[in-house]
C-alpha positions in Angstrom: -16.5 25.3 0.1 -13.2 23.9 -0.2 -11.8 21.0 -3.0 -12.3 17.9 0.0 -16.2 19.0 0.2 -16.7 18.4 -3.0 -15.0 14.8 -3.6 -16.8 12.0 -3.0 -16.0 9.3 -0.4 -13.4 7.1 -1.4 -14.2 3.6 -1.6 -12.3 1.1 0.6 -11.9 -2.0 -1.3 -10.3 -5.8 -1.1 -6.6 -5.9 -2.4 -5.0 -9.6 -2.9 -1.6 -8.1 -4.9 0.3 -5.7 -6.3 3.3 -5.2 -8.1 5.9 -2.4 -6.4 9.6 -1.3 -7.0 11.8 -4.0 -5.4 11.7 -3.7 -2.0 15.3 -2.7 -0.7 14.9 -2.3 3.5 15.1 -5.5 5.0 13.0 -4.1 8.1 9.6 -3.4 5.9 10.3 -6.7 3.8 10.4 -8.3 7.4 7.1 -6.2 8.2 5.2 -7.5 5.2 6.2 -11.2 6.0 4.6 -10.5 9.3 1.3 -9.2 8.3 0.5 -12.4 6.6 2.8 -11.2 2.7 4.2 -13.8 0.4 6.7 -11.8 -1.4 7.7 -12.6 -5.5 11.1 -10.9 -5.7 12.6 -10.3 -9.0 15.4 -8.1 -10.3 13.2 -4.9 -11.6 10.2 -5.5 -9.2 8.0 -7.0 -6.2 4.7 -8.7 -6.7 3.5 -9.0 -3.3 0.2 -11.1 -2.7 -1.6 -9.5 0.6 -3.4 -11.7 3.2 -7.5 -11.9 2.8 -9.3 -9.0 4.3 -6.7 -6.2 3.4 -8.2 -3.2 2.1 -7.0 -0.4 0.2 -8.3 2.9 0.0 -7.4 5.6 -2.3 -6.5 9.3 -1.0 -8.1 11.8 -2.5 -7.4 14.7 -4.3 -5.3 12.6 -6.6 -2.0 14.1 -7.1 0.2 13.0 -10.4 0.1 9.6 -8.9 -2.3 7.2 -7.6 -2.2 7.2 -3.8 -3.9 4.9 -1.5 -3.5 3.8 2.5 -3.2 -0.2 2.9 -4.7 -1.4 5.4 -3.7 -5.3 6.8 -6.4 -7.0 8.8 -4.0 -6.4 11.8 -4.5 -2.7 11.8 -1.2 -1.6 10.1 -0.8 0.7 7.9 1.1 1.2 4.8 1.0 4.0 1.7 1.2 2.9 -1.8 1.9 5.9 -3.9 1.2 4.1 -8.0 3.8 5.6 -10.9 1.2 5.3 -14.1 4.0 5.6 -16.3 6.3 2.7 -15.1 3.1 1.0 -13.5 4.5 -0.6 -10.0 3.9 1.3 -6.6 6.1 2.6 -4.2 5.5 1.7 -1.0 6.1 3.5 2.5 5.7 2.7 6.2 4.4 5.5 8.1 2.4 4.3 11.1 5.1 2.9 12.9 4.1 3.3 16.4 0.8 1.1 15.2 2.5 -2.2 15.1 1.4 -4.5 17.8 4.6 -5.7 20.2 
């Protein structure tokens, strides 16, 4: 039996914001405009407010950070990996070839 048998499913629950490390690539801030984002942009951080119905589930086994995949209700994508310490997520595109044309 390895350490996945053993977890239990992760739950995949509504998300309406978090706050993140200020978003510095114009191409993803452009990408969560387009999936429905209103974006608060600040000097030390990003609150962004997510569009009803996206979900966030958490990957499990937890490593030194929080992970979870974000999902928008448009089928995207996106990883949130949370620091605890500084509390703000850093997020990361990695299903690009999911976006809709």
């Amino acid at each position: 039996m390895n350490e996945s048998d053993s977890l239990p499913p992760a739950p995949t629950l509504p998300i309406t914001h978090i706050t993140a490390f200020p978003i510095e690539v114009a191409e993803f801030r452009d990408l969560l405009i387009r999936q429905g984002c209103w974006l608060e942009e600040q000097t030390d951080r990003c609150i962004i407010h997510f569009p009803a119905s996206t979900t966030r589930t958490e990957i499990y086994p937890r490593s030194l950070s929080e992970r979870f995949v974000i999902r928008f209700p448009s089928g995207i994508e996106i990883m949130e990996s949370f620091d605890t310490r500084r509390e703000k997520s850093i997020l990361l595109y990695h299903r690009i070839s999911a976006e809709p044309a």
